[in-house]
C-alpha positions as CSV (number, residue, x, y, z in Angstrom):
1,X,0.0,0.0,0.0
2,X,2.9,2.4,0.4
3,X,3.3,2.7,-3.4
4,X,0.0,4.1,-3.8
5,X,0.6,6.2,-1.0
6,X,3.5,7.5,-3.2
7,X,1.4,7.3,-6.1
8,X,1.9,10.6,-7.6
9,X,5.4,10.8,-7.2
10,X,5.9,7.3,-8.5
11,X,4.1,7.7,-11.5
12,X,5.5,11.3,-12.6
13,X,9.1,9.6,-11.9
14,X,7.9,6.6,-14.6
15,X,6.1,10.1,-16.6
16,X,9.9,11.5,-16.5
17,X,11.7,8.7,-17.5
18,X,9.2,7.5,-20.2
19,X,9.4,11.1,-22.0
20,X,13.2,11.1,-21.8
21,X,13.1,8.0,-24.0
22,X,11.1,9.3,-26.5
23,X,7.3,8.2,-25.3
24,X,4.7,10.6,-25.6
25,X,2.8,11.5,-22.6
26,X,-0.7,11.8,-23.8
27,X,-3.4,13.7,-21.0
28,X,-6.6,12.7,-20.4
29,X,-9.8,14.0,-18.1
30,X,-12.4,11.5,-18.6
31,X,-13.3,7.7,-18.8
32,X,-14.6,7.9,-22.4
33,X,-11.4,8.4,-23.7
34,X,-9.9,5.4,-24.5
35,X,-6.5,4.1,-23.4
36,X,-6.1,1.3,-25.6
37,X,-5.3,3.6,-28.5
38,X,-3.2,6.1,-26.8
39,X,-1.0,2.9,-25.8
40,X,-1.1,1.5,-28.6
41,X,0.5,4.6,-30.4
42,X,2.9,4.3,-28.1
43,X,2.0,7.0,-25.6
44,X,1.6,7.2,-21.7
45,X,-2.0,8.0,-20.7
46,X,-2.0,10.4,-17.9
47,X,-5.4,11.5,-16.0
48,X,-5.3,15.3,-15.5
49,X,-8.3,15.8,-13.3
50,X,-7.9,18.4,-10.5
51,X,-8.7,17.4,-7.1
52,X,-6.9,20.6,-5.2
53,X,-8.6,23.6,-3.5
54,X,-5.7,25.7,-4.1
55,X,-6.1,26.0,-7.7
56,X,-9.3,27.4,-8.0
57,X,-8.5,30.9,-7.4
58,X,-6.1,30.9,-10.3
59,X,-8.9,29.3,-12.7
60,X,-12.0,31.7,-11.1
61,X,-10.1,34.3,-13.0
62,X,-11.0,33.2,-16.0
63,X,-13.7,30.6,-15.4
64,X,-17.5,31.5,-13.8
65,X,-17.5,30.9,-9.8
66,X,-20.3,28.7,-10.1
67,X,-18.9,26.1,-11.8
68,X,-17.9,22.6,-10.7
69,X,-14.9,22.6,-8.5
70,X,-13.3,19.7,-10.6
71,X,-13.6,21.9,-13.6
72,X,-12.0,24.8,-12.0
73,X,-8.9,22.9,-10.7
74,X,-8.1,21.2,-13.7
75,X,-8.4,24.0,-15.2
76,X,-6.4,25.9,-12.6
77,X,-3.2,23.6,-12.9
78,X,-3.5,24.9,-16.8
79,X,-3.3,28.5,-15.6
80,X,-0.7,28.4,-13.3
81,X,1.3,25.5,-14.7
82,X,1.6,23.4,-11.9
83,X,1.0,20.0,-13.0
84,X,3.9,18.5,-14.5
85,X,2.3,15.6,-16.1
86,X,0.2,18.4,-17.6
87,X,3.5,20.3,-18.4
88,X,5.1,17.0,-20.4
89,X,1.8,16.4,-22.2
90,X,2.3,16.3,-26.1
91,X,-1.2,16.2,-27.0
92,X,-4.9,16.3,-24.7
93,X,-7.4,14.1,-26.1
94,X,-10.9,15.4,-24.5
95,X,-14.5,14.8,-25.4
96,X,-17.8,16.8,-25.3
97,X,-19.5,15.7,-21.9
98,X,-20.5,18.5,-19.7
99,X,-21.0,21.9,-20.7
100,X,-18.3,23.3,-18.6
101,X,-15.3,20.8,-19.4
102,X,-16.4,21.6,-23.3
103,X,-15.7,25.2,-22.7
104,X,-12.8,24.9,-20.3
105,X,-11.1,22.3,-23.3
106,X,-11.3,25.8,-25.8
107,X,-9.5,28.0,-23.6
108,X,-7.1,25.4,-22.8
109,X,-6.4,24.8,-26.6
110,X,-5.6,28.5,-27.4
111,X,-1.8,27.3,-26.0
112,X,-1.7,23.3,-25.6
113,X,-2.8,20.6,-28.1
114,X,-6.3,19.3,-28.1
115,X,-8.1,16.8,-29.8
116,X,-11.7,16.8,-28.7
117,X,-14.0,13.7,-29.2
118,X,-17.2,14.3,-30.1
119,X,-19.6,12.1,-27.6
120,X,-23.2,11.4,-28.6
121,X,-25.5,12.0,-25.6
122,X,-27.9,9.2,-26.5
123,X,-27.1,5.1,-26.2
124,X,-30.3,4.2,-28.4
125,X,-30.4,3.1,-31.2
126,X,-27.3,2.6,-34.1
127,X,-26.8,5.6,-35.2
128,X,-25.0,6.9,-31.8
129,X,-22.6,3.9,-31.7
130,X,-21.8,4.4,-35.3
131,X,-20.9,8.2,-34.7
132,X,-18.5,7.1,-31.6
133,X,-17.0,4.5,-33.7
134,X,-15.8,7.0,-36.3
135,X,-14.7,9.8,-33.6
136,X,-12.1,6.8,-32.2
137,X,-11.2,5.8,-36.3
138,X,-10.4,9.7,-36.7
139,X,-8.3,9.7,-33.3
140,X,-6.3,6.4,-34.6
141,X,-5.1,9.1,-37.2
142,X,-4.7,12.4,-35.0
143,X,-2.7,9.8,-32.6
144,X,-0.5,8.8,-35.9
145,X,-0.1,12.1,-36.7
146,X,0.9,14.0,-34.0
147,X,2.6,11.6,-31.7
148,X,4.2,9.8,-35.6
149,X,3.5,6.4,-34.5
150,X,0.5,4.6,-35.9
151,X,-1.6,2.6,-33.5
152,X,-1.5,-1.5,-35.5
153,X,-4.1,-4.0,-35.0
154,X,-1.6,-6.3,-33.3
155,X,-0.5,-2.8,-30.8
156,X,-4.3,-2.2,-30.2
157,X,-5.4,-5.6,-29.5
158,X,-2.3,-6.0,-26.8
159,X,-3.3,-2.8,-24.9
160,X,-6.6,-4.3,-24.6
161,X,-5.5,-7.4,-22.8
162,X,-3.2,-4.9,-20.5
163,X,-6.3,-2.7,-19.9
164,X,-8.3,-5.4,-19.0
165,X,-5.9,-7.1,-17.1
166,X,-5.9,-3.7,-14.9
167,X,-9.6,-3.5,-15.0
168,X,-9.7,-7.4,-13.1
169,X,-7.1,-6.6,-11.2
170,X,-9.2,-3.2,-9.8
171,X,-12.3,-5.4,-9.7
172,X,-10.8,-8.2,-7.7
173,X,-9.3,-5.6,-5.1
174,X,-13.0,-3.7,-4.8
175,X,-14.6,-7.0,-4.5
176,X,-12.8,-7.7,-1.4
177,X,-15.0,-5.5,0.1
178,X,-18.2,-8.2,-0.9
179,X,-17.5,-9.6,2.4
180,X,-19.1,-9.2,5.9
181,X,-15.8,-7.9,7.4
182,X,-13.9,-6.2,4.9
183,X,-10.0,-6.2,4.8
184,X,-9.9,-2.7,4.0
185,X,-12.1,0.7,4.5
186,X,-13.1,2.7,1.7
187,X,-10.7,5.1,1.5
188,X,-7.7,2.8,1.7
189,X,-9.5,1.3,-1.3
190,X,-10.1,4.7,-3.5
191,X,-6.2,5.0,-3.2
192,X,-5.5,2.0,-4.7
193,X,-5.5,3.8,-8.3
194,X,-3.2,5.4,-10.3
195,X,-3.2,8.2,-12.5
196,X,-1.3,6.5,-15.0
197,X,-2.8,3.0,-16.7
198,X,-2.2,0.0,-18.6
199,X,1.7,-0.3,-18.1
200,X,3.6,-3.1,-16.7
201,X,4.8,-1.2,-13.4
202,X,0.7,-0.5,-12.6
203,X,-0.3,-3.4,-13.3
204,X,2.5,-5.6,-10.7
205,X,1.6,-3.0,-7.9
206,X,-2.1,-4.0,-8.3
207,X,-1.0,-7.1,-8.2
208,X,1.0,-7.2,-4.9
209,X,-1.8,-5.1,-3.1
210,X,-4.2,-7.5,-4.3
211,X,-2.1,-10.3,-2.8
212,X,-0.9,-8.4,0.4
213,X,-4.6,-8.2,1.1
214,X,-5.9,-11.3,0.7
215,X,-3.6,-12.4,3.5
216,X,-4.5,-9.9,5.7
217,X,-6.1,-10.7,8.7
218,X,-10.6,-9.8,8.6
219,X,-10.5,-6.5,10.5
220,X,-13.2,-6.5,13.1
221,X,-13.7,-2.5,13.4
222,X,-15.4,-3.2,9.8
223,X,-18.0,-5.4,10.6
224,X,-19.9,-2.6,13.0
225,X,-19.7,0.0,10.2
226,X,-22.7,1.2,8.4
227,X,-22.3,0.1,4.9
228,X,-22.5,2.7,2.3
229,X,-23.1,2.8,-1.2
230,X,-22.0,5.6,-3.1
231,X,-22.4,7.3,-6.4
232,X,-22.5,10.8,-7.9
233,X,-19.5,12.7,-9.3
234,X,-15.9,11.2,-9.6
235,X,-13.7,11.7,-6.5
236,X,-10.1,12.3,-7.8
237,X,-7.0,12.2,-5.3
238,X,-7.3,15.3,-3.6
239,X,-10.9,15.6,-3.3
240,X,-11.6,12.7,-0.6
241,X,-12.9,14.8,1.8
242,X,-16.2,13.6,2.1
243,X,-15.3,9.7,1.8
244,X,-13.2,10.9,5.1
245,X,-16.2,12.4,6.7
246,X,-18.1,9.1,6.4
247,X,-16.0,6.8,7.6
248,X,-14.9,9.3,10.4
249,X,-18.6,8.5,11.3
250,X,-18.6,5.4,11.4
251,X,-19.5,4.3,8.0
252,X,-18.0,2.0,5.9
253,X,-18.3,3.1,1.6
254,X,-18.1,-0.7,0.3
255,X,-19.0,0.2,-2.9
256,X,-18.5,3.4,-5.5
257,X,-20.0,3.5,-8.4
258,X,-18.5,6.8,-9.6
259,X,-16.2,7.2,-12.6
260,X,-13.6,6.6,-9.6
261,X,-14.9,3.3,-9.1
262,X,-16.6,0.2,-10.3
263,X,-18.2,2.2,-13.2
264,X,-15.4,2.4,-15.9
265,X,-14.0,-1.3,-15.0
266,X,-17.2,-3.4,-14.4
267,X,-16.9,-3.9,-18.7
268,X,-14.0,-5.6,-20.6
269,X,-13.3,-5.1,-23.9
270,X,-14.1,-7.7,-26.3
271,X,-10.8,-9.4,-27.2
272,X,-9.3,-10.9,-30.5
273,X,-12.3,-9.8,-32.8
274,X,-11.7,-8.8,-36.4
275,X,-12.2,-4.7,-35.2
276,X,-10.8,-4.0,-32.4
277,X,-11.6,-0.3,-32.8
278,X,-15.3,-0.9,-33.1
279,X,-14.9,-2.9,-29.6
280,X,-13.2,-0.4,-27.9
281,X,-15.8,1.8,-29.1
282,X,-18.9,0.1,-28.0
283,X,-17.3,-0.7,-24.1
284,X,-16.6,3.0,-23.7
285,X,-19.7,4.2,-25.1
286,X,-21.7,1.9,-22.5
287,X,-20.4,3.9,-19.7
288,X,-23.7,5.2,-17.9
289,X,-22.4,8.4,-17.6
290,X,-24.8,11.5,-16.1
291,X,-24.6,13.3,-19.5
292,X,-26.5,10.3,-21.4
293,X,-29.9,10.6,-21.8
294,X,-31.8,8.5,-20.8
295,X,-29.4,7.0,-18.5
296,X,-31.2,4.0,-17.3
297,X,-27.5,1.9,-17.1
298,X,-26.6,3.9,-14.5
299,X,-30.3,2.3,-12.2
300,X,-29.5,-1.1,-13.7
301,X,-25.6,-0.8,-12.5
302,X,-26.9,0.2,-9.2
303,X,-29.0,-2.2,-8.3
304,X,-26.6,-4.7,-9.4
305,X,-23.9,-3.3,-7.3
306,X,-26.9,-3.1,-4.3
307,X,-27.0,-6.9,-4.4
308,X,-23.1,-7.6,-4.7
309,X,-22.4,-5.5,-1.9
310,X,-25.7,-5.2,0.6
311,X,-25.7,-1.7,1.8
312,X,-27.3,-0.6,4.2
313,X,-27.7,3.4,2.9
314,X,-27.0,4.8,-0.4
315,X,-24.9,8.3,-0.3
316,X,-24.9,10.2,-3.6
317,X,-21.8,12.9,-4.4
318,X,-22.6,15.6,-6.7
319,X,-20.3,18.8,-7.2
320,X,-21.5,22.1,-6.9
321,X,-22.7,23.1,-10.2
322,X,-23.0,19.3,-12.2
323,X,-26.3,19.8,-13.3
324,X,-26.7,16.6,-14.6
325,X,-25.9,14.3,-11.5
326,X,-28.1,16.8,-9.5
327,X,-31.0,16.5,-11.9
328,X,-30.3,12.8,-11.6
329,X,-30.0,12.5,-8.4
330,X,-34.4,12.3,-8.7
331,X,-34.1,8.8,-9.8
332,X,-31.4,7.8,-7.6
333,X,-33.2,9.2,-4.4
334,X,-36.4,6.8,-6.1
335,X,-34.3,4.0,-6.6
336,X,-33.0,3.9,-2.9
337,X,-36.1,4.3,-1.1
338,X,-38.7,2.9,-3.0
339,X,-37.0,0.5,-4.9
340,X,-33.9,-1.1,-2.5
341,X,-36.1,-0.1,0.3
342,X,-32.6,1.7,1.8
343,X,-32.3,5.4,3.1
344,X,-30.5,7.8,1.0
345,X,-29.0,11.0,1.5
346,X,-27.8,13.5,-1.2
347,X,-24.9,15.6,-0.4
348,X,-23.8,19.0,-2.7
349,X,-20.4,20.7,-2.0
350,X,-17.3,22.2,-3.8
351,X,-13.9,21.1,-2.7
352,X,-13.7,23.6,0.3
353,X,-13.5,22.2,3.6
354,X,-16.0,25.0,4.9
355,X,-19.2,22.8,5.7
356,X,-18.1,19.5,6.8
357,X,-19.8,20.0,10.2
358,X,-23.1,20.3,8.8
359,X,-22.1,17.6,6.3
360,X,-20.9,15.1,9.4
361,X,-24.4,15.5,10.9
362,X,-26.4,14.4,8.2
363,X,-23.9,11.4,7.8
364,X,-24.6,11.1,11.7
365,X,-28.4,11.5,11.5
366,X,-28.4,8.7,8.6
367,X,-26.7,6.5,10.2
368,X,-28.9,6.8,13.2
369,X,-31.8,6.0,10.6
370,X,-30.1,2.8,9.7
371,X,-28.9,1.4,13.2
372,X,-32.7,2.0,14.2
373,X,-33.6,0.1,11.7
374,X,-31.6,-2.8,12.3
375,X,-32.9,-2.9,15.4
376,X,-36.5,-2.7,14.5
377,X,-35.7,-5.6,12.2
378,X,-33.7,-7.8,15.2
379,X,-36.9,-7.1,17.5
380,X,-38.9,-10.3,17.7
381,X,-42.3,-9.8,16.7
């Protein structure tokens, strides 16, 4: 676990040494972009998403306050140039999901290299996949071009079996926390990710973790935990805070479903098929992100992940200003309570540490709601 404690250090030494040799470091900011094909051009795909505080003032000069706090730290590492993975990027490949990341993406390409994906907003029907399909033909090229090293069949098909090699590696490790006295807590777990993917040196350290704690002894301070399902916005490194405030209150998050979690790695990608493109495209496009509509994936993923992992209470994460997870969060509240028949709570914040009272007493006054339950449900009669 102490390499992922290093994690960011780790990685931009690998970044460093990588880009020294020649490989292309090649930024990303959401789980629709693919990795395969930045591999397989020969590139090392970095995650850029902000998860510091301290960088929204830079970006508030030029962005709106009210926008989503992830937005406005990524975007404030751009302005004052302190992310070095950012720094050693040769190209950005982005794609059209929320409003604000689409705007944020032009003002970032007025001095660094973008190449924007366009991503349909509708799953239905063939027409959507088929656009998607073509947007990741046309990055094959813009990868050829501008990192001169053309993604082959044979390259693409072996960065699919490293991705999903990391992808069962990352489920295997969150489904330790299936059982009735977890080896882990929830946060240990969420930093058991890297911000680089689909390279040897990950893929050994998910390895070893996922070995180191399989022999670890149950820990008994787990089994009296409330078990919590969350969902909502991603939670990058950095931006934890709440995941801290649940736990701190006795809570245990056994299962995420965020863009952080189980979402992006429940689904392989087909392997050894005549197009490996098209199945690339049609495991990425599946992703039941907020900004599909309608988004009924996300429900079905839920209440999968609901039976897998038997929580007792659903908590949903959404940024300040991500209209579509707060929109959403309608369905989800639905789902919970009338459907899984579990409470739920909603909580809306920004990456500032300013109400994390008021946030620890809702947690509190939850998990009262669920222990009196349990008890209700142990009475005899």
């Amino acid at each position: 676990m102490s390499w992922f404690a290093s994690m960011l250090p780790n990685c931009l030494d690998y970044a460093k040494a990588a880009k020294a040799e020649g490989r292309p470091i090649v930024g990303i900011t959401c789980e629709y972009t693919p990795r395969e094909l930045i591999i397989a051009a020969g590139g090392i795909p970095v995650c850029l998403c902000g998860g510091s505080a301290d960088t929204i003032p830079a970006a508030e000069r030029e962005l709106p306050a009210n926008l989503c706090p992830l937005v406005k730290s990524t975007y404030g590492y751009h302005a004052t140039k302190g992310n070095p993975f950012l720094e050693m990027a040769d190209l950005l490949v982005v794609e059209t999901t929320c409003d604000g990341k689409k705007k944020m993406y032009e003002l970032m390409a007025e001095s660094r290299p973008v190449h924007l994906l366009e991503l349909p907003q509708r799953q239905e029907g063939s027409a959507a996949l088929e656009q998607w399909v073509g947007e990741l033909r046309a990055l094959v090229a813009v990868l050829a071009e501008k990192l001169a090293s053309s993604p082959s069949q044979d390259g693409i098909e072996g960065a699919i079996r490293a991705m999903n090699r990391e992808r069962s590696l990352r489920r295997e490790l969150a489904a330790l926390m299936q059982s009735a006295v977890p080896p882990l807590t929830g946060r240990e777990l969420l930093d058991c990710r890297s911000v680089i993917s689909g390279v040897p040196m990950i893929l050994e350290q998910y390895e070893r973790t996922l070995e180191m704690l399989r022999a670890r002894e149950a820990r008994g301070e787990t089994q009296s935990r409330v078990r919590v399902l969350m969902t909502g916005v991603p939670i990058v490194r950095g931006a934890e805070r709440v995941v801290d405030i649940i736990e701190g209150a006795g809570g245990l998050v056994v299962c995420m479903e965020n863009c952080t979690g189980l979402k992006p790695i429940i689904d392989d990608v087909a392997e050894d098929t005549s197009d490996p493109v098209q199945a690339i495209a049609e495991k990425y496009f599946a992703l039941p992100c907020s900004v599909m509509t309608p988004n009924e994936r996300r429900r079905t993923t839920l209440r999968q992940l609901a039976e897998e992992y038997r929580p007792q209470c659903v908590i949903e994460l959404i940024w300040q200003a991500c209209l579509t997870y707060d929109v959403e969060s309608f369905f989800i509240r639905r789902l919970a309570e009338e459907e899984l028949g579990i409470p739920y709570l909603r909580i809306e914040t920004d990456y500032s540490p300013s109400d994390s009272a008021r946030i620890e007493t809702r947690v509190q006054a939850l998990f009262e709601t669920v222990r009196g339950r349990s008890v209700a449900q142990t009475r005899p009669g």
